[in-house]
ZAGUGU-315051 format. One record per residue (C-alpha): residue number from 0; residue in three letters; chain; z, y, x. Coordinates in steps of 0.25 Angstrom, whole numbers. Layout:
<rec><n>NUM</n><res>ALA</res><chain>A</chain><pz>Z</pz><py>Y</py><px>X</px></rec>
...
This chain:
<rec><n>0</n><res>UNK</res><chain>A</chain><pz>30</pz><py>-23</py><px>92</px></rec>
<rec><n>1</n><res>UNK</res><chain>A</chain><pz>40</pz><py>-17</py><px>82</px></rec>
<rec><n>2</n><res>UNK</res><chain>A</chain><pz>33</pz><py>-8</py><px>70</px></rec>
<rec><n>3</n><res>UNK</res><chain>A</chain><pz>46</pz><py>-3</py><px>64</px></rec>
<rec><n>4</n><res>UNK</res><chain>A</chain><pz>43</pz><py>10</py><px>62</px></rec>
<rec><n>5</n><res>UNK</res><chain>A</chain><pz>29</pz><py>11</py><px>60</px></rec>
<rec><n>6</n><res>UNK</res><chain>A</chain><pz>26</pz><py>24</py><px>49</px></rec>
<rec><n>7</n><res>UNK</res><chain>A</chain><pz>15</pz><py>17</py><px>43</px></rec>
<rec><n>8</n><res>UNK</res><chain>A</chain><pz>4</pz><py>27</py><px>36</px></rec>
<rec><n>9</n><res>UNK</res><chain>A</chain><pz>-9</pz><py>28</py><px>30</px></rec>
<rec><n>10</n><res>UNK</res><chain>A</chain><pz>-20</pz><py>36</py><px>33</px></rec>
<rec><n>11</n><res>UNK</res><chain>A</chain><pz>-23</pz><py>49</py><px>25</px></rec>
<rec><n>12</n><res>UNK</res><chain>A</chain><pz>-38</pz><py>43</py><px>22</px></rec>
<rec><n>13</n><res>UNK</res><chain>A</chain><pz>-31</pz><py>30</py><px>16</px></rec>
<rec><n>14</n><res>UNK</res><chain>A</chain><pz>-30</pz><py>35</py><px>3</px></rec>
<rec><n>15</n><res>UNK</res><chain>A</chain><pz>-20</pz><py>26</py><px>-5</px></rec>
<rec><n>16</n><res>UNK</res><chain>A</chain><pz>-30</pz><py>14</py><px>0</px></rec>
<rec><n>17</n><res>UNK</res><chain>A</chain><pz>-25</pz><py>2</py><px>7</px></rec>
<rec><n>18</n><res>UNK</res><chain>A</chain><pz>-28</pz><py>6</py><px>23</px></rec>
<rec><n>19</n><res>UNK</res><chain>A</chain><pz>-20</pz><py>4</py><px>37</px></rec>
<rec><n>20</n><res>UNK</res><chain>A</chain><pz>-10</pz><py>10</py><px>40</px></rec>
<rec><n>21</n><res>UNK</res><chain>A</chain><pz>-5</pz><py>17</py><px>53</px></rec>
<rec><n>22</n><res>UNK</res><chain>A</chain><pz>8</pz><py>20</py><px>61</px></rec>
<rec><n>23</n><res>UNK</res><chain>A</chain><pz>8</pz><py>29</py><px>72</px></rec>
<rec><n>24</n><res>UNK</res><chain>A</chain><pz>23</pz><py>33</py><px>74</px></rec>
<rec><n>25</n><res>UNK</res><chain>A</chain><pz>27</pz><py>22</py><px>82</px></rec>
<rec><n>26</n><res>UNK</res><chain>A</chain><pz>27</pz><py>25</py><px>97</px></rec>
<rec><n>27</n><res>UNK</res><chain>A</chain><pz>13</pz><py>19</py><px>104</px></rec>
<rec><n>28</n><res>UNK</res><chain>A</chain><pz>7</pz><py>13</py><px>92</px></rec>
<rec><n>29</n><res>UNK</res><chain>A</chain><pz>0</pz><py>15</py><px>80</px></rec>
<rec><n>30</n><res>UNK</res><chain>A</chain><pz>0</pz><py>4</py><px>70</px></rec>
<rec><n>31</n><res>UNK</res><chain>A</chain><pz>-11</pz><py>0</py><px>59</px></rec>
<rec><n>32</n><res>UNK</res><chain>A</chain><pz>-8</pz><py>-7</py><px>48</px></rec>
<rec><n>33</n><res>UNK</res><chain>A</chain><pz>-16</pz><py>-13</py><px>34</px></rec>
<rec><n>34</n><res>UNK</res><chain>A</chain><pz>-10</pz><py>-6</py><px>23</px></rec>
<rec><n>35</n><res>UNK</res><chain>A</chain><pz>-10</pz><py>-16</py><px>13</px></rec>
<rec><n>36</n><res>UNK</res><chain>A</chain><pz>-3</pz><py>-26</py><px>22</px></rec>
<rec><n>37</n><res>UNK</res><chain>A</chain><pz>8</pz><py>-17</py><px>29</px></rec>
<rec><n>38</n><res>UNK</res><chain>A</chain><pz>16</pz><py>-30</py><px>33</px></rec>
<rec><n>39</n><res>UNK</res><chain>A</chain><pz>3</pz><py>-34</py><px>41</px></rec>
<rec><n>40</n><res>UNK</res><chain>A</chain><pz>-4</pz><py>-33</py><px>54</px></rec>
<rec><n>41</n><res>UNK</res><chain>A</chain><pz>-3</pz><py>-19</py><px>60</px></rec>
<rec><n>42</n><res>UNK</res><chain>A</chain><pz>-12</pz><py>-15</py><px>71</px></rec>
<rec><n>43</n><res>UNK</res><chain>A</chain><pz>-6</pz><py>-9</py><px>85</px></rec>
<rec><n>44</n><res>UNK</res><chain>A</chain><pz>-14</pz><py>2</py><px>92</px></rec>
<rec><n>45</n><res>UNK</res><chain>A</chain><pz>-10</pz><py>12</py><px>103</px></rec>
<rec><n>46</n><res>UNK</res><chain>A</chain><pz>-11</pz><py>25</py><px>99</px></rec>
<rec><n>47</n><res>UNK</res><chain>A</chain><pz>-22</pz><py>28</py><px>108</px></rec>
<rec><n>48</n><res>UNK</res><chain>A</chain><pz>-31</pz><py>16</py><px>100</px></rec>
<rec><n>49</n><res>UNK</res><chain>A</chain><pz>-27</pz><py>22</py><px>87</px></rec>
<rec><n>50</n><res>UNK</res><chain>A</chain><pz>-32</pz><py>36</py><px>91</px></rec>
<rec><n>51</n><res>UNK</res><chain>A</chain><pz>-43</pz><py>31</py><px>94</px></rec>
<rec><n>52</n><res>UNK</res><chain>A</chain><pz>-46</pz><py>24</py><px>84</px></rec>
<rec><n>53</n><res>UNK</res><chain>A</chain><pz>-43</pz><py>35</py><px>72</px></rec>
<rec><n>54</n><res>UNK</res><chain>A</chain><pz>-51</pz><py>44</py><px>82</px></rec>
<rec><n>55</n><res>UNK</res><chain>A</chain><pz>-64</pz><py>35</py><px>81</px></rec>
<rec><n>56</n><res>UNK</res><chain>A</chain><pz>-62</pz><py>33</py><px>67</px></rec>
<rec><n>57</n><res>UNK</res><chain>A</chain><pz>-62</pz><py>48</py><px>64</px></rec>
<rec><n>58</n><res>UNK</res><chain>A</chain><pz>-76</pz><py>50</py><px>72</px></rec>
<rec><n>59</n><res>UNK</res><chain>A</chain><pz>-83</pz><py>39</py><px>62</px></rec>
């Protein structure tokens, strides 16, 4: 899968520490990344798992 593209950004919450990173702007996926090693893995969700997922995390 390609990733050109990919608007990479931080959370708001991050501060300036070192956190992931996500990209949303690329039709039907959302990419997660380590901040500190942008050349690295990155994570693939669906959109759906993604919502989800910030969803849960906002309720805790």
């Amino acid at each position: 899968m390609k990733l050109v593209g990919a608007a990479w950004r931080k959370s708001t919450r991050s501060g300036q520490g070192e956190c992931v990173e996500v990209a949303d702007n690329l039709p039907g996926v959302v990419l997660v990344r380590d901040s500190k090693d942008a050349a690295g893995a990155v994570l693939i969700f669906e959109p759906r798992a993604w919502r989800s997922f910030v969803d849960s995390t906002k309720r805790h």
